[in-house]
C-alpha positions as CSV (number, residue, x, y, z in Angstrom):
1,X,147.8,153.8,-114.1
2,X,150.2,150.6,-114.0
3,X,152.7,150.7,-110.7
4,X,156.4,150.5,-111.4
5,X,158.1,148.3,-108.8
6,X,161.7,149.2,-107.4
7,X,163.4,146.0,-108.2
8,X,166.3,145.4,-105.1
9,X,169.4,145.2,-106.2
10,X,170.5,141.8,-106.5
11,X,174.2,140.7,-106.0
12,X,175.3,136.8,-106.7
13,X,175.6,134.8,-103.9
14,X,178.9,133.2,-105.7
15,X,180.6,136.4,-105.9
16,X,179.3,137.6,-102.0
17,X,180.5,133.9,-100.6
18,X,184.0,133.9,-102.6
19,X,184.4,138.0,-101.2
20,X,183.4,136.9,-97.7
21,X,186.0,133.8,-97.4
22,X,188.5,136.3,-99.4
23,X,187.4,138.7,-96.1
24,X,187.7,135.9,-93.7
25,X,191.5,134.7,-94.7
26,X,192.4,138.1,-94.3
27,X,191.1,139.2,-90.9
28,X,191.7,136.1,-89.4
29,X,195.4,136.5,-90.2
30,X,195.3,140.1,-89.4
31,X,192.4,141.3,-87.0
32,X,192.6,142.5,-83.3
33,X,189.1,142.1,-82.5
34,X,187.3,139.0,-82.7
35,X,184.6,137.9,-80.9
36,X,182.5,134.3,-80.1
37,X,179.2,134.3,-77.9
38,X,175.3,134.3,-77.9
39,X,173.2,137.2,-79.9
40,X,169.6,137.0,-79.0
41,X,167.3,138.5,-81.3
42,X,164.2,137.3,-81.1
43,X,165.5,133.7,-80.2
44,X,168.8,133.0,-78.9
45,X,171.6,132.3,-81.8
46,X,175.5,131.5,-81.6
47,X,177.7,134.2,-82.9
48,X,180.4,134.9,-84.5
49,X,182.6,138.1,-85.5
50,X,185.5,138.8,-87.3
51,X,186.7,142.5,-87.5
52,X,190.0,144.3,-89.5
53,X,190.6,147.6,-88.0
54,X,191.1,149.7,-91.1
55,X,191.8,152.9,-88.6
56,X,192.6,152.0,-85.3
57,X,194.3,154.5,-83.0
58,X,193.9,156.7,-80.2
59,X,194.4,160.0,-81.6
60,X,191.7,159.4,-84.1
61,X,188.1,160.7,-83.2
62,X,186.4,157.9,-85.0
63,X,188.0,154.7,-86.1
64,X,186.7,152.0,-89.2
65,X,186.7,148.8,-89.6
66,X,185.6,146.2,-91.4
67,X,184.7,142.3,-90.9
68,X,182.4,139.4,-91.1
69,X,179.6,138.5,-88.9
70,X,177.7,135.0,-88.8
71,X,175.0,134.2,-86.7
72,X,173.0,130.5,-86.5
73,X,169.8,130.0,-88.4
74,X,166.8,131.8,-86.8
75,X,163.6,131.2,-88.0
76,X,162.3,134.4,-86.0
77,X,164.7,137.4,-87.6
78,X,167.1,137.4,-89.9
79,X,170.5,135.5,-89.6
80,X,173.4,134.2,-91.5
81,X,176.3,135.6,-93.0
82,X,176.8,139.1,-93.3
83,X,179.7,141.8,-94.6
84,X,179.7,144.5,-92.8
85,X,181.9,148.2,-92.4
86,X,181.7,150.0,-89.1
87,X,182.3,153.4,-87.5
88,X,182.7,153.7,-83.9
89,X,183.5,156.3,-81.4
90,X,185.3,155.2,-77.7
91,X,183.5,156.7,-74.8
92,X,185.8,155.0,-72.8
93,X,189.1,153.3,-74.0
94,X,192.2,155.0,-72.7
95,X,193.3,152.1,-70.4
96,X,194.0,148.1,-71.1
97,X,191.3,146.9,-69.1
98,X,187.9,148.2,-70.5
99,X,186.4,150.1,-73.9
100,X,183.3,151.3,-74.3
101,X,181.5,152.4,-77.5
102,X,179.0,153.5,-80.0
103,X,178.3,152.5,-83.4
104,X,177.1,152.8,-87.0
105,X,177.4,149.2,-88.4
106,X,176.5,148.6,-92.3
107,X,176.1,145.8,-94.4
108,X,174.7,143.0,-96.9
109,X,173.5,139.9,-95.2
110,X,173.0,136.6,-96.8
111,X,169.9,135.0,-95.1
112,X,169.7,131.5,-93.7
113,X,166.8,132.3,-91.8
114,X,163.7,134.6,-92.6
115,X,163.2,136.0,-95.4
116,X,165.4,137.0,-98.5
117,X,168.9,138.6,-98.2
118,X,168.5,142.1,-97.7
119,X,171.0,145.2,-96.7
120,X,171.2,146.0,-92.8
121,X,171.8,149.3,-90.7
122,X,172.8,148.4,-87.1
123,X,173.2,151.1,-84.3
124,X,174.7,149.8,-81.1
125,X,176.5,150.5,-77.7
126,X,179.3,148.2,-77.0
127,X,181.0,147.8,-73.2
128,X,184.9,145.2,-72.9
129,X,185.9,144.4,-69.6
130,X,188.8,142.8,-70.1
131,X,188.1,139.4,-72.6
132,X,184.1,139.7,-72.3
133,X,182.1,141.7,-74.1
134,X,178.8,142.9,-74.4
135,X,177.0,144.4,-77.3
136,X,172.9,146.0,-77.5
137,X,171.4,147.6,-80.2
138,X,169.0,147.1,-83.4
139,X,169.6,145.8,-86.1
140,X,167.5,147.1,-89.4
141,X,166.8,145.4,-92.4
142,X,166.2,147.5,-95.4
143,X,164.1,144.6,-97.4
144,X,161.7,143.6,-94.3
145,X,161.2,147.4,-93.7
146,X,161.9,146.3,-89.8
147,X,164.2,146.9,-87.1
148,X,165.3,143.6,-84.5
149,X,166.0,144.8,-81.0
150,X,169.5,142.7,-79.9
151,X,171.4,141.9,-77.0
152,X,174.5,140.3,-77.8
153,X,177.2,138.7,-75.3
154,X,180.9,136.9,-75.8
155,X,184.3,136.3,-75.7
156,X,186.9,138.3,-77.3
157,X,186.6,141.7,-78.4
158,X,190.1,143.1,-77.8
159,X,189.2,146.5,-78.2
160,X,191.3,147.3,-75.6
161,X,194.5,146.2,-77.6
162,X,194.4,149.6,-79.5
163,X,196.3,150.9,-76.3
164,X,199.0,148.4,-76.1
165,X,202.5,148.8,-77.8
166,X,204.5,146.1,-78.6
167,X,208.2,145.9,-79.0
168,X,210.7,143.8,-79.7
């Protein structure tokens, strides 16, 4: 009896890159939380984040948002440059000086390090004080079949900002 194979499903790396700069432009014009620091998983990498909010207020029970996510080449777990959409819920966030979180993170990542680009599911627990943030959780990808414990640490965040009005 010959074995059928599940082929993945492939998307071009053209059309990924030209979404993810298309991504980037945007948030970077328009995104409240952005982050900079060191993700360790497995071996210690620099990161990079950038998130749009697509809900993003107080009164909602979970908020959305999508974003970008880029971590240096790690020949130990996956890394490079992934698309992501995430759904959080704020333990703590009713003040301008701290947030705290959980998460559902999903997304495609185009691999610099191991292994072939594969689709990731990332749990997490996030904690802001202020500009520094600090994010743990683990990050599974669907191809490998494995999940990467992480511990993640920056610069940025600005969770905090969804409590702030401005006016003018």
């Amino acid at each position: 009896m010959q074995q059928i194979k599940n082929k993945p499903i492939l998307i071009p790396k053209t059309v990924l890159i030209v979404f993810g700069c298309c991504m980037l432009c945007i948030s970077s014009a328009w995104s409240q939380i952005i982050g900079f620091g060191y993700k360790n998983e497995k071996k210690g990498m620099f990161q990079a984040t950038v998130n749009l909010p697509l809900t993003y207020s107080k009164d909602n029970w979970i908020d959305v948002a999508t974003g970008l996510d880029y971590t240096t080449k790690n020949h130990l777990a996956p890394s490079g440059f992934s698309m992501n959409i995430s759904a959080y819920h704020y333990l703590i966030g009713d003040d301008n000086i701290q947030a705290s979180l959980i998460g559902l993170e999903s997304g495609y990542l185009i691999n610099t390090g191991l292994g072939n680009d594969t689709y990731k599911l990332t749990p997490y627990v996030y904690y802001e004080r202020s500009l520094f943030y600090i994010r743990a959780g683990v990050d599974y990808y669907f191809r490998e079949e494995k999940g990467y414990p992480f511990v993640s640490v920056g610069f940025g965040g600005l969770h905090i900002m969804r409590n702030m009005k401005f006016s003018f």
